[in-house]
C-alpha positions as CSV (number, residue, x, y, z in Angstrom):
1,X,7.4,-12.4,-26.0
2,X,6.1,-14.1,-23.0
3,X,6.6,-17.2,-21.0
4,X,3.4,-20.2,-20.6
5,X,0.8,-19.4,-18.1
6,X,1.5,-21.1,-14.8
7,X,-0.8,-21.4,-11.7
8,X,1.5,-20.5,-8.7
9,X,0.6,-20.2,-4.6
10,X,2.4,-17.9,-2.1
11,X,2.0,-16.6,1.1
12,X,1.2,-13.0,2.7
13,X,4.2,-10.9,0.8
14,X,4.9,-7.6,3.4
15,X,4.9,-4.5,1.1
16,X,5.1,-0.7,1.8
17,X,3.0,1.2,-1.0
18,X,1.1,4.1,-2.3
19,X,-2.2,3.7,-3.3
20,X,-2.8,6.2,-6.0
21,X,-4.4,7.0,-9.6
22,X,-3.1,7.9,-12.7
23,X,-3.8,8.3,-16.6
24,X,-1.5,5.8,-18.6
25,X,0.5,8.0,-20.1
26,X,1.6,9.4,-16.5
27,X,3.3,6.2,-15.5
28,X,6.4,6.8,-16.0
29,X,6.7,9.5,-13.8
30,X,4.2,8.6,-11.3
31,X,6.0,5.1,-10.2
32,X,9.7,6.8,-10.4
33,X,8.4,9.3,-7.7
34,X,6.7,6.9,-5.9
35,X,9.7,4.5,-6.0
36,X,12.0,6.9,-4.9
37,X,10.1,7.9,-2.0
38,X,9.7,4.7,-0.9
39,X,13.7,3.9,-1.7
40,X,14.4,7.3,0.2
41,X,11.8,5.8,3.2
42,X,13.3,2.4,3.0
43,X,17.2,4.1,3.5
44,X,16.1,6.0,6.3
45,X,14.7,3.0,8.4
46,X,18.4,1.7,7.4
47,X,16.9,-1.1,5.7
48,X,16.1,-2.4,2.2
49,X,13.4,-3.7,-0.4
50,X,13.0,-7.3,0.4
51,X,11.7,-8.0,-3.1
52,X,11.6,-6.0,-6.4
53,X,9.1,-2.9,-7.6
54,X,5.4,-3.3,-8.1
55,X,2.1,-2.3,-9.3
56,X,-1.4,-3.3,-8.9
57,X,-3.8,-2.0,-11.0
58,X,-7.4,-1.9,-9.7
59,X,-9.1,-1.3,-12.9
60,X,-7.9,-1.2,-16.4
61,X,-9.2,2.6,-17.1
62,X,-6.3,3.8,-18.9
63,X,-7.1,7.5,-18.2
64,X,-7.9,6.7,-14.6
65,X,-6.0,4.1,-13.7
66,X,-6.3,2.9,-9.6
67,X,-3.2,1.5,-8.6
68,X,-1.1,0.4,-5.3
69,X,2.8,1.4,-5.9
70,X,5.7,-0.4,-4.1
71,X,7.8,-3.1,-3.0
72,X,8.3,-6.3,-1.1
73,X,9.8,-4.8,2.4
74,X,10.9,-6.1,5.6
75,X,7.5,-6.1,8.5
76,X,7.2,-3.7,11.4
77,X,8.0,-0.8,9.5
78,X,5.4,2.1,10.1
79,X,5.4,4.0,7.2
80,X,4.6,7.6,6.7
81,X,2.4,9.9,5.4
82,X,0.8,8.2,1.9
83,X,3.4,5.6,2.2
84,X,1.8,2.5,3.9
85,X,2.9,-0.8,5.1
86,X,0.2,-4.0,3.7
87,X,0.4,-7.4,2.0
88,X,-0.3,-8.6,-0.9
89,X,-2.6,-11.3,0.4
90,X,-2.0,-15.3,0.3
91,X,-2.9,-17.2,-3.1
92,X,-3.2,-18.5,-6.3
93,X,-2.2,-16.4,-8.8
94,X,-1.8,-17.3,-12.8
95,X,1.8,-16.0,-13.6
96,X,3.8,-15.4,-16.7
97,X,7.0,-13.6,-17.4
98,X,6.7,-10.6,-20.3
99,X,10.1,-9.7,-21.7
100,X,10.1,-6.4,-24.6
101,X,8.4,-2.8,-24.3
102,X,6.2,-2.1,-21.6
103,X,4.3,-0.4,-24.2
104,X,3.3,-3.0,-26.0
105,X,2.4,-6.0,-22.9
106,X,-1.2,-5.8,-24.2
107,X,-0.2,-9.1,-26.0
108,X,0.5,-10.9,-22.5
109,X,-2.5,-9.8,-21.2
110,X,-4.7,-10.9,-23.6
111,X,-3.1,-14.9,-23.4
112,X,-3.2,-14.5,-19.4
113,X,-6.9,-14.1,-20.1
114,X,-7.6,-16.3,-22.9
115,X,-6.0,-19.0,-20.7
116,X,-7.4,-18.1,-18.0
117,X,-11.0,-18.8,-19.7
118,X,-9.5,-22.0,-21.4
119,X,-8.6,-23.2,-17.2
120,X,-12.0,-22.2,-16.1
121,X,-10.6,-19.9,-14.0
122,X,-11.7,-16.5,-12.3
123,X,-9.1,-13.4,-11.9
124,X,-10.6,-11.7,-8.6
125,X,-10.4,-8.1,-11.0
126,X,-6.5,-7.7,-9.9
127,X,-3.3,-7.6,-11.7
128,X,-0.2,-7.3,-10.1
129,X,3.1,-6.3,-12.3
130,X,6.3,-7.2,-10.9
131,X,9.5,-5.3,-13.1
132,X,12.3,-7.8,-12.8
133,X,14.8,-5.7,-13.9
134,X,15.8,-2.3,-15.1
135,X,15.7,-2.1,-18.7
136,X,17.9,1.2,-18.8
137,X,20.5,-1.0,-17.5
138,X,19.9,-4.6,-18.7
139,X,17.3,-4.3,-21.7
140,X,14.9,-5.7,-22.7
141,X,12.2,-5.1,-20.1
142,X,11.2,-8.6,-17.8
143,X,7.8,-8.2,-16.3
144,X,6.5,-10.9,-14.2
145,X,2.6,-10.6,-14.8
146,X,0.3,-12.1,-11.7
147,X,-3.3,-12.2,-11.7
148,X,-5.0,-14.0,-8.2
149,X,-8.0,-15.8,-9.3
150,X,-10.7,-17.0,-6.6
């Protein structure tokens, strides 16, 4: 299940990531390591996320996929080692909320795109995944889907 498409605009959104590849079926375990070492990073500097966990995927090569790991954090931190401080630049994204198995968000996708093409609009080759909440805790999975177009 997934909300309508909407065009939305934001500003330069601060992150501290790890940029990274990984088959599909590693995900899980990939982005709860890299979470955790950002978490563990974040406590350290005595400070906190300033927006919920992320993932931007590169390419959609589900054996290799290249994607940038984090959160929304506070500026001026430095980071450390492969964890690095960015943004997630200014624009227009096409957004929609996903609610039910990450497993099976290949649905949303497809009517991002569709609409998308329907809008005349162009995805610069990004999506960004936003996890809303923790479905081990509150299920069903949200997952706020974001794809910047040009």
């Amino acid at each position: 299940m997934y909300t309508s498409c909407e065009i939305k605009e934001f500003p330069d959104r601060p992150i501290l990531s790890v940029r990274t590849h990984a088959a599909v079926q590693d995900l899980p375990q990939v982005l709860g390591d890299i979470y955790g070492r950002i978490m563990a990073y974040l406590g350290e500097q005595k400070t906190e996320p300033t927006g919920m966990p992320f993932v931007i995927y590169y390419n959609m090569d589900m054996s290799n996929l290249d994607i940038k790991v984090g959160f929304e954090a506070p500026t001026g931190l430095a980071g450390n080692a492969d964890i690095q401080p960015g943004t997630i630049p200014a624009g227009r994204v096409v957004s929609m909320v996903y609610t039910g198995p990450y497993e099976e968000c290949g649905s949303a996708y497809e009517a991002i795109t569709k609409w998308m093409k329907d809008n005349n609009l162009t995805g610069n080759g990004t999506a960004i995944e936003f996890y809303l909440n923790d479905p081990r805790v509150d299920p069903p999975a949200q997952t706020r889907i974001e794809m910047p177009i040009m």
